[in-house]
OpenMM code with the backbone's topology and positions (N, CA, C; nanometers):
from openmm import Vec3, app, unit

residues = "UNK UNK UNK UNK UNK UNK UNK UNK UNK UNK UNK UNK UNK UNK UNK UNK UNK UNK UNK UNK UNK UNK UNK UNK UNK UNK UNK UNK UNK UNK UNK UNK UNK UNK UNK UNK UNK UNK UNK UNK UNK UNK UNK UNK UNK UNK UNK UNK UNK UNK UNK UNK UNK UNK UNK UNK UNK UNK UNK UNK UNK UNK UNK UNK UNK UNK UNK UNK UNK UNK UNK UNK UNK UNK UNK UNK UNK UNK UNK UNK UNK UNK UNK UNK UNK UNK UNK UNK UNK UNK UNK UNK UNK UNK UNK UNK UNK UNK UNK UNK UNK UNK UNK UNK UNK UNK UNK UNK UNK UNK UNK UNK UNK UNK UNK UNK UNK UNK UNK".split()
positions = [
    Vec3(-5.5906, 2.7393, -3.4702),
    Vec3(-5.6444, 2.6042, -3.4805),
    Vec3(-5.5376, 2.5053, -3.4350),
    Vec3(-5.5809, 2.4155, -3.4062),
    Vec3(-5.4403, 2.3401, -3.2997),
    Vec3(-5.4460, 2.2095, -3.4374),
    Vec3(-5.3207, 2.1368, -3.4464),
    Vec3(-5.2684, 2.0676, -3.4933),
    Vec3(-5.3797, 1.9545, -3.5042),
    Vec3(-5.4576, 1.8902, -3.4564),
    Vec3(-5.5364, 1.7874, -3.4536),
    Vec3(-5.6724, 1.8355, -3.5791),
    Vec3(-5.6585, 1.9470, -3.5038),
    Vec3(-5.8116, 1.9838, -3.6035),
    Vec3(-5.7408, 2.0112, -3.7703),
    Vec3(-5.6630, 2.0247, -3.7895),
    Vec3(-5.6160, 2.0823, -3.9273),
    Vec3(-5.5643, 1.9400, -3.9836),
    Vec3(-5.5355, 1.8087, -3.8971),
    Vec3(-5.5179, 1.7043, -3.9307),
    Vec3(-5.6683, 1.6334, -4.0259),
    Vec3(-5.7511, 1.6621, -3.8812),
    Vec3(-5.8704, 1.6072, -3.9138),
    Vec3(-5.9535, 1.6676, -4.0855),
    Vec3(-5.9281, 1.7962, -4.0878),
    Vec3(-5.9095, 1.8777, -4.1978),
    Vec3(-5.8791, 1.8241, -4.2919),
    Vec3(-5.7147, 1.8325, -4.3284),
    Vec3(-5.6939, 1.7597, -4.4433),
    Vec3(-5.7230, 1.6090, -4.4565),
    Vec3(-5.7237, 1.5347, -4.3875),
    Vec3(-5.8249, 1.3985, -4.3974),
    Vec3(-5.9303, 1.3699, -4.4761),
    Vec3(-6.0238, 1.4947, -4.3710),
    Vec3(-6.1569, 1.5007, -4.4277),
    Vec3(-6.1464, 1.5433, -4.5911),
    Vec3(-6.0392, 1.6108, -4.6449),
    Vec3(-6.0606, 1.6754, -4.7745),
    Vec3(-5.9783, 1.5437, -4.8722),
    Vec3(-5.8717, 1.4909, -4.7763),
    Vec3(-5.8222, 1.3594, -4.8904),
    Vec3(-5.9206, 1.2226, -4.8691),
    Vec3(-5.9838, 1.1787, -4.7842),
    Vec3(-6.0265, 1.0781, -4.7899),
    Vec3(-6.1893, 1.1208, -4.8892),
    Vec3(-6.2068, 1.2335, -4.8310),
    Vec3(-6.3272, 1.2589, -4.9263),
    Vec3(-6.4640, 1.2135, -4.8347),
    Vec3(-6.4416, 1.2133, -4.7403),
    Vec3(-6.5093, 1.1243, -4.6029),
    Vec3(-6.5105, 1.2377, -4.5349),
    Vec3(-6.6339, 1.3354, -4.4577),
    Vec3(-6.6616, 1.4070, -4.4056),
    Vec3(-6.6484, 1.3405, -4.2181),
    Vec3(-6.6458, 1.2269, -4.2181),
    Vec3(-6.6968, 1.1467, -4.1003),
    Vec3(-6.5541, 1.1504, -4.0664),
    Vec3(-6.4176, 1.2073, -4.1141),
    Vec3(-6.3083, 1.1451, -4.1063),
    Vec3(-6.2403, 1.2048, -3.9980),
    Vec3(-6.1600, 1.1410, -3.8931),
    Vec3(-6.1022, 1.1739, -3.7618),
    Vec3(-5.9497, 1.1125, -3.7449),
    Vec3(-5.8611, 1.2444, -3.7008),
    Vec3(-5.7242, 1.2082, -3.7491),
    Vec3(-5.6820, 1.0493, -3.6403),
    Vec3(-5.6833, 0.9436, -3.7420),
    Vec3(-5.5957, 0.8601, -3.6053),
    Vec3(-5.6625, 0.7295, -3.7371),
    Vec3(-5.7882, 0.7749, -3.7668),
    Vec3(-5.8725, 0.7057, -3.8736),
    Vec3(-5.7861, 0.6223, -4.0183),
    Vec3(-5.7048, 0.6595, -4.0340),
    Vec3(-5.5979, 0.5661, -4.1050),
    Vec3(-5.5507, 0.5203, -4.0644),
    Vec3(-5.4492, 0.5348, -3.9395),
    Vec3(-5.3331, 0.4366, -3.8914),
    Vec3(-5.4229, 0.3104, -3.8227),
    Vec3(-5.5542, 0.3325, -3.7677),
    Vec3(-5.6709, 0.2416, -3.7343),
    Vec3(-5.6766, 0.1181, -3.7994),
    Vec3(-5.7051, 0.2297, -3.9283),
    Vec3(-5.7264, 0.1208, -4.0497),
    Vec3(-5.5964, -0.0106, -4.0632),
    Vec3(-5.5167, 0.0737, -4.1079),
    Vec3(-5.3850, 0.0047, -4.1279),
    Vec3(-5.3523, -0.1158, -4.0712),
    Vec3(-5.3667, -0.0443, -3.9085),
    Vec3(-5.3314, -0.1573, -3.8199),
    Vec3(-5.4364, -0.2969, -3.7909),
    Vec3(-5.5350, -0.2731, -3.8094),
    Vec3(-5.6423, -0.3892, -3.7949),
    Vec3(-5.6287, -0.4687, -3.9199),
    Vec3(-5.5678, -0.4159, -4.0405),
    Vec3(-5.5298, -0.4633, -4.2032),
    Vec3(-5.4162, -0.5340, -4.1777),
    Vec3(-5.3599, -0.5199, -4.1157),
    Vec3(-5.2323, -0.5703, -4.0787),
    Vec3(-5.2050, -0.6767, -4.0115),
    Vec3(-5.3376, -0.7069, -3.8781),
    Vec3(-5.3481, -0.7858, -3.7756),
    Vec3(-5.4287, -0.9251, -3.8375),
    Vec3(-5.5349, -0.8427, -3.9383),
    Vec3(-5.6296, -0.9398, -3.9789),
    Vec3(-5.5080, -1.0684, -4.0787),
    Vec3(-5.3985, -0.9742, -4.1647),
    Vec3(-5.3522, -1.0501, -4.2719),
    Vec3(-5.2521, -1.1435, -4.1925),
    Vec3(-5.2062, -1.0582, -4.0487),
    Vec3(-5.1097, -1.1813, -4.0313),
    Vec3(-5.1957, -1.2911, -3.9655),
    Vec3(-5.3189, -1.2886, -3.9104),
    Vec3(-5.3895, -1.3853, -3.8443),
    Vec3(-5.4058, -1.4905, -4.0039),
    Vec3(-5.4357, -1.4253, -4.1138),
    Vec3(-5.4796, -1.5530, -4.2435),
    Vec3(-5.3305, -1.5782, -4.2720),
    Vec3(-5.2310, -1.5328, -4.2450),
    Vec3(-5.0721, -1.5854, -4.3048),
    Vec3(-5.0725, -1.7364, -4.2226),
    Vec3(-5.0704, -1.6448, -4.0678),
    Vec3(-5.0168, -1.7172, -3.9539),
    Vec3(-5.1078, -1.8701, -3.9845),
    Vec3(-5.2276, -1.8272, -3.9767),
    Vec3(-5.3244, -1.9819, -4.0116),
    Vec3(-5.2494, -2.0468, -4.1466),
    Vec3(-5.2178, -2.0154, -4.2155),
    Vec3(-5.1629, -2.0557, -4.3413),
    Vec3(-5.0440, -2.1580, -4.3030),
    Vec3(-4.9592, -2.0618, -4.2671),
    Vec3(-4.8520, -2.1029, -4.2636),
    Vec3(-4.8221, -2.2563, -4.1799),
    Vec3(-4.9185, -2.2444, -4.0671),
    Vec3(-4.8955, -2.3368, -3.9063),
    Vec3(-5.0383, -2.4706, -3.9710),
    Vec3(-5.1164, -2.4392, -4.0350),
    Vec3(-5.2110, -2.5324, -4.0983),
    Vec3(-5.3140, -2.5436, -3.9673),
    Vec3(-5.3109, -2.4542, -3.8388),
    Vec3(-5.4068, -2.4270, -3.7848),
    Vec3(-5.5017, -2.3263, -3.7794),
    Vec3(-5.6475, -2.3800, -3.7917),
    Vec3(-5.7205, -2.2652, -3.8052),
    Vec3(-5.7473, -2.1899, -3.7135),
    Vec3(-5.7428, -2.2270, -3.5813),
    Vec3(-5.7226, -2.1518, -3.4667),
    Vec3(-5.6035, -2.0374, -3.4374),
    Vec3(-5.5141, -2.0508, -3.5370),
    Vec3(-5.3766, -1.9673, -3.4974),
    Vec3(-5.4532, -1.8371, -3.4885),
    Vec3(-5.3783, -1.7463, -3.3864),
    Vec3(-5.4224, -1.6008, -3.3351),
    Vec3(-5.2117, -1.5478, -3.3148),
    Vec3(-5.2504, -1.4109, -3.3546),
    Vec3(-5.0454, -1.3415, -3.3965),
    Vec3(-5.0280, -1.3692, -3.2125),
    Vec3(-4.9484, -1.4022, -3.2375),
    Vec3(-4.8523, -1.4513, -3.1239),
    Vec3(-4.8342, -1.5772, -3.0483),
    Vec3(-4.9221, -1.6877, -3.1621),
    Vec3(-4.8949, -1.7991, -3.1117),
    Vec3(-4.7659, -1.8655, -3.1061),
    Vec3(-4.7222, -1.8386, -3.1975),
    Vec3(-4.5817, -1.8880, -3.2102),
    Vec3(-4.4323, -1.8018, -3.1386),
    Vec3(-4.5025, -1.7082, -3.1243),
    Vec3(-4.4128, -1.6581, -3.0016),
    Vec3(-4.4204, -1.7265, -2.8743),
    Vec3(-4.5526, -1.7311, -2.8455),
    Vec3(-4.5942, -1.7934, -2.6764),
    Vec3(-4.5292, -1.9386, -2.6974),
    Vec3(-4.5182, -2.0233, -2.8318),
    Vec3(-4.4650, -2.1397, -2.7985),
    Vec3(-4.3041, -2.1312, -2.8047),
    Vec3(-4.2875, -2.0488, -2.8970),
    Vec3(-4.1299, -2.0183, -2.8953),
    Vec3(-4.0888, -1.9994, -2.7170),
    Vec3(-4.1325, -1.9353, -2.6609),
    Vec3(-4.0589, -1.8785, -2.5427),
    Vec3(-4.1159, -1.9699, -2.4587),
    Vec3(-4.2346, -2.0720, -2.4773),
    Vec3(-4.2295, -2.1891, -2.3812),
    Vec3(-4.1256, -2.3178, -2.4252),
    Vec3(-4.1013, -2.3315, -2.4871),
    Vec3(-3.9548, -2.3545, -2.5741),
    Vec3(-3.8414, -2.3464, -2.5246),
    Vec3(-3.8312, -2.2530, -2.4997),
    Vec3(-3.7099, -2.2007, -2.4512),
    Vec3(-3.7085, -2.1785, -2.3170),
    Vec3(-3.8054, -2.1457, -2.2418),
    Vec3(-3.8385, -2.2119, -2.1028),
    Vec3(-3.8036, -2.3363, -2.0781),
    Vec3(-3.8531, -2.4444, -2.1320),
    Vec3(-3.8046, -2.5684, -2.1258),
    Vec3(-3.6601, -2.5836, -2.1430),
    Vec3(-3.5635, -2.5365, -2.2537),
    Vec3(-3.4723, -2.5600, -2.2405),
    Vec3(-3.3595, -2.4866, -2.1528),
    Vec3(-3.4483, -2.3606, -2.1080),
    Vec3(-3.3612, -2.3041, -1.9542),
    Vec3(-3.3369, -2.4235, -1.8685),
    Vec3(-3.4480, -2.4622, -1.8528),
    Vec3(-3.4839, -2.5513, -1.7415),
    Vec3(-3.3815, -2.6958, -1.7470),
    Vec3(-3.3301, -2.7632, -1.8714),
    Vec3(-3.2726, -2.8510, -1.8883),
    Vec3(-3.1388, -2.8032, -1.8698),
    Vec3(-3.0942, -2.6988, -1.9347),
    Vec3(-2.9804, -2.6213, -1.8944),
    Vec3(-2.9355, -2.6243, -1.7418),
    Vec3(-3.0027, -2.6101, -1.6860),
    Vec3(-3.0028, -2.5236, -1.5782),
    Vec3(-2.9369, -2.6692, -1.4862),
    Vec3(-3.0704, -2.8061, -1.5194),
    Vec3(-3.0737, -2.9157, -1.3991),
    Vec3(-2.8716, -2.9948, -1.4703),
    Vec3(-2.8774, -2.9843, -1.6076),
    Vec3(-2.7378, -3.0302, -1.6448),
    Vec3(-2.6240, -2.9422, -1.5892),
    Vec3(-2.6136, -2.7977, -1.5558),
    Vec3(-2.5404, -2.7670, -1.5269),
    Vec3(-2.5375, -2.7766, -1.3692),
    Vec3(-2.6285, -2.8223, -1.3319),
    Vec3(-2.6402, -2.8599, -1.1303),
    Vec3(-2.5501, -3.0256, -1.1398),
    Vec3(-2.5751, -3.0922, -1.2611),
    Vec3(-2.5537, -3.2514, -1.2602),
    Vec3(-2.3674, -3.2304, -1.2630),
    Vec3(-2.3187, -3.1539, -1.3809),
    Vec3(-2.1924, -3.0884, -1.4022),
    Vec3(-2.1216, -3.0405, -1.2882),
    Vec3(-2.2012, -2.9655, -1.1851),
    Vec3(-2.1059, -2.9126, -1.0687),
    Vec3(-2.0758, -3.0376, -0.9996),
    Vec3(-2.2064, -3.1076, -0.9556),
    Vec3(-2.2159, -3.1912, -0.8650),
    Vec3(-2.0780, -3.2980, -0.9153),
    Vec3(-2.1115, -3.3097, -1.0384),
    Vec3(-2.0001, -3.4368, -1.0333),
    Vec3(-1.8630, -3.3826, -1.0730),
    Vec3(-1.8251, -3.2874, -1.0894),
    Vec3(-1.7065, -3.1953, -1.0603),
    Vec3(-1.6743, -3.2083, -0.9600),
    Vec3(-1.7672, -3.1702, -0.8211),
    Vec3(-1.7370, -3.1464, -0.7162),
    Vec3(-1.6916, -3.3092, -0.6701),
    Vec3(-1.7523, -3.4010, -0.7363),
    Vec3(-1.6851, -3.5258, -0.6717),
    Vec3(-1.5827, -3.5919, -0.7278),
    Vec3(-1.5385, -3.5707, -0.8181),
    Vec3(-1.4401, -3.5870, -0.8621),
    Vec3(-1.3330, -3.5487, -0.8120),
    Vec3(-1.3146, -3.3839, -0.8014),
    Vec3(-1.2605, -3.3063, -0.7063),
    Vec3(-1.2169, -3.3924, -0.5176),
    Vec3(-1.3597, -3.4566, -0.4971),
    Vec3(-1.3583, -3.4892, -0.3144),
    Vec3(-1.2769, -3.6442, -0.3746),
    Vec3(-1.2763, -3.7484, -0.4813),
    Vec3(-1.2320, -3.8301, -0.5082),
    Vec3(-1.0697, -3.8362, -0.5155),
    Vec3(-0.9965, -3.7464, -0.5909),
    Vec3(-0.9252, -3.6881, -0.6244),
    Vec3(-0.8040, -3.6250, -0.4762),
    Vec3(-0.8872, -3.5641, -0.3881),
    Vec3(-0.8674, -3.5394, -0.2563),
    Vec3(-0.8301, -3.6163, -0.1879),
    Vec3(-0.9256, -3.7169, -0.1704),
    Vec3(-0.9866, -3.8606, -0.1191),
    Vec3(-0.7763, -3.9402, -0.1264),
    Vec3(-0.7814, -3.9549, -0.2703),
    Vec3(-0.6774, -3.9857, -0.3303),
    Vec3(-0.5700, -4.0031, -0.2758),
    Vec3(-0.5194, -3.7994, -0.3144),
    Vec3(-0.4469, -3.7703, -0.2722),
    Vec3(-0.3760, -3.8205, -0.1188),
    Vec3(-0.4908, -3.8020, -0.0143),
    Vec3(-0.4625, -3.8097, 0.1037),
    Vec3(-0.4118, -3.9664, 0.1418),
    Vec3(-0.4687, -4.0460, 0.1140),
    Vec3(-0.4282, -4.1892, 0.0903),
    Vec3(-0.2765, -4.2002, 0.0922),
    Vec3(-0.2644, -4.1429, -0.1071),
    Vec3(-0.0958, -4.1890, -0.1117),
    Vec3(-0.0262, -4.1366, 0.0333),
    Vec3(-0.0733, -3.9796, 0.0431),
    Vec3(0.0355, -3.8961, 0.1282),
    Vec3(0.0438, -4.0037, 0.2663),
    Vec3(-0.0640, -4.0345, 0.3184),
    Vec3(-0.0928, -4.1464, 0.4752),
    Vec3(0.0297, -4.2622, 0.4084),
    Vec3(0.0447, -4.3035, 0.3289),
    Vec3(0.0989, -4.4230, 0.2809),
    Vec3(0.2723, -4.3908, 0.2712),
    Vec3(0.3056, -4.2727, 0.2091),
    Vec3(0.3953, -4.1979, 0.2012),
    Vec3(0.4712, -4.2095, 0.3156),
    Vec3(0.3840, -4.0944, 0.4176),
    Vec3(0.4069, -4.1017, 0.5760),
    Vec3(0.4106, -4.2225, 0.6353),
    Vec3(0.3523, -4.3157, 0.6211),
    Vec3(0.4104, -4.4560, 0.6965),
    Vec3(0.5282, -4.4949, 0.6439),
    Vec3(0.5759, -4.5034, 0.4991),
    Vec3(0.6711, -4.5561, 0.4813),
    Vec3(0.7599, -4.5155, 0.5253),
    Vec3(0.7720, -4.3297, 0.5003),
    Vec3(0.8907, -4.2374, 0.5807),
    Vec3(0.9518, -4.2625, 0.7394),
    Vec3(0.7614, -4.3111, 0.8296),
    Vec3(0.7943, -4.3223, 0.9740),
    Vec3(0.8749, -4.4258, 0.9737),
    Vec3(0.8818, -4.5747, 0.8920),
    Vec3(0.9466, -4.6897, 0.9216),
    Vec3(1.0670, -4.6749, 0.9206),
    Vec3(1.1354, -4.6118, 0.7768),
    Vec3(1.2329, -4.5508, 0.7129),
    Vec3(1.2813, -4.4789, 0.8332),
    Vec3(1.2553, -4.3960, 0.8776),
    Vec3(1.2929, -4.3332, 0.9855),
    Vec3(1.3340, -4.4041, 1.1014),
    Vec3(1.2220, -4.4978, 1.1516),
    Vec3(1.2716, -4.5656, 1.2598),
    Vec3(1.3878, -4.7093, 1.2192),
    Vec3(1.3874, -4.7676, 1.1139),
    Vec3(1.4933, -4.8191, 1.0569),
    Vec3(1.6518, -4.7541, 1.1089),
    Vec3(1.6815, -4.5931, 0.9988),
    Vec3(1.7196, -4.5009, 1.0537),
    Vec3(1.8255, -4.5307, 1.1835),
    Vec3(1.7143, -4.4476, 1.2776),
    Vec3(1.7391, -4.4722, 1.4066),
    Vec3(1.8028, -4.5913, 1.4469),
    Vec3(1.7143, -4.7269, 1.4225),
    Vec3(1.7832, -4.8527, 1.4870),
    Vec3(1.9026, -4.8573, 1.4500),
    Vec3(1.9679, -4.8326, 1.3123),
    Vec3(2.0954, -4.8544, 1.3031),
    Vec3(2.1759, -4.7547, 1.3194),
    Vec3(2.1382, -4.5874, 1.3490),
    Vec3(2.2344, -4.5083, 1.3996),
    Vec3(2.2336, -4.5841, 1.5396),
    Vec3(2.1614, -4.6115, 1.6406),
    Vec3(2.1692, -4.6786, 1.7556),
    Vec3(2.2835, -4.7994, 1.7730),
    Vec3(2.2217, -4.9244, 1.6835),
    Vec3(2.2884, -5.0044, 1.6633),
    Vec3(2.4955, -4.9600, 1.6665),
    Vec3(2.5012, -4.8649, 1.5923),
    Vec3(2.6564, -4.8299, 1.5525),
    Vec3(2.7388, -4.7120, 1.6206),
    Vec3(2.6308, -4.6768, 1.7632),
    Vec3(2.6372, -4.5729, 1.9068),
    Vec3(2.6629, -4.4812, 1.7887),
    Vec3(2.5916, -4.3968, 1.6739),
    Vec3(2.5733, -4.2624, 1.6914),
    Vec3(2.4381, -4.2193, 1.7235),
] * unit.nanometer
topology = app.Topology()
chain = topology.addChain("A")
for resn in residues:
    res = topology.addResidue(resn, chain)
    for name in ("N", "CA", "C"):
        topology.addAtom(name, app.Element.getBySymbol(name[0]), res)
């Protein structure tokens, strides 16, 4: 006799239910289970419409949304990194141009008076 039928067997002899087919409890269970969290879930949310997994589907649209804010702040973050950075650059290059002119004058100063004194 294969495993199913000797299930169905003792079933039939504990439930006392001739009609009884192995799978016929965990059935039960689970629809007992679905029904109570559907009257919790309504309970709890004060909607009578709630069905189990509403609050998941809003949880993770939730959190969709806040990918999404994440996501555009950390584009706003590079961006103005990155200009800060080209500002910064920007900057830099300035003094150094300013630097270099003073050096060229300095230099040609320099010159005029090694000239000036024949070296």
């Amino acid at each position: 006799m294969q495993l199913k039928g000797l299930a169905d067997k003792l079933g039939k002899k504990l439930t006392g239910n001739d009609d009884y087919e192995f799978g016929d409890i965990t059935k039960k269970a689970a629809t007992t289970v679905h029904d109570n969290a559907e009257e919790v879930g309504k309970e709890l949310t004060g909607d009578a419409k709630y069905k189990p997994g509403d609050l998941t589907k809003g949880a993770a649209k939730e959190a969709d949304k806040a990918a999404d804010v994440l996501a555009k702040e950390s584009e706003q973050l590079k961006e103005a990194a990155k200009n800060k950075l080209g500002d910064l650059t920007k900057g830099g290059a300035k003094e150094a141009d300013k630097a270099g002119d003073v050096l060229g004058k300095e230099s040609e100063q320099l010159k005029e008076a090694a000239d000036a004194t024949g070296n």
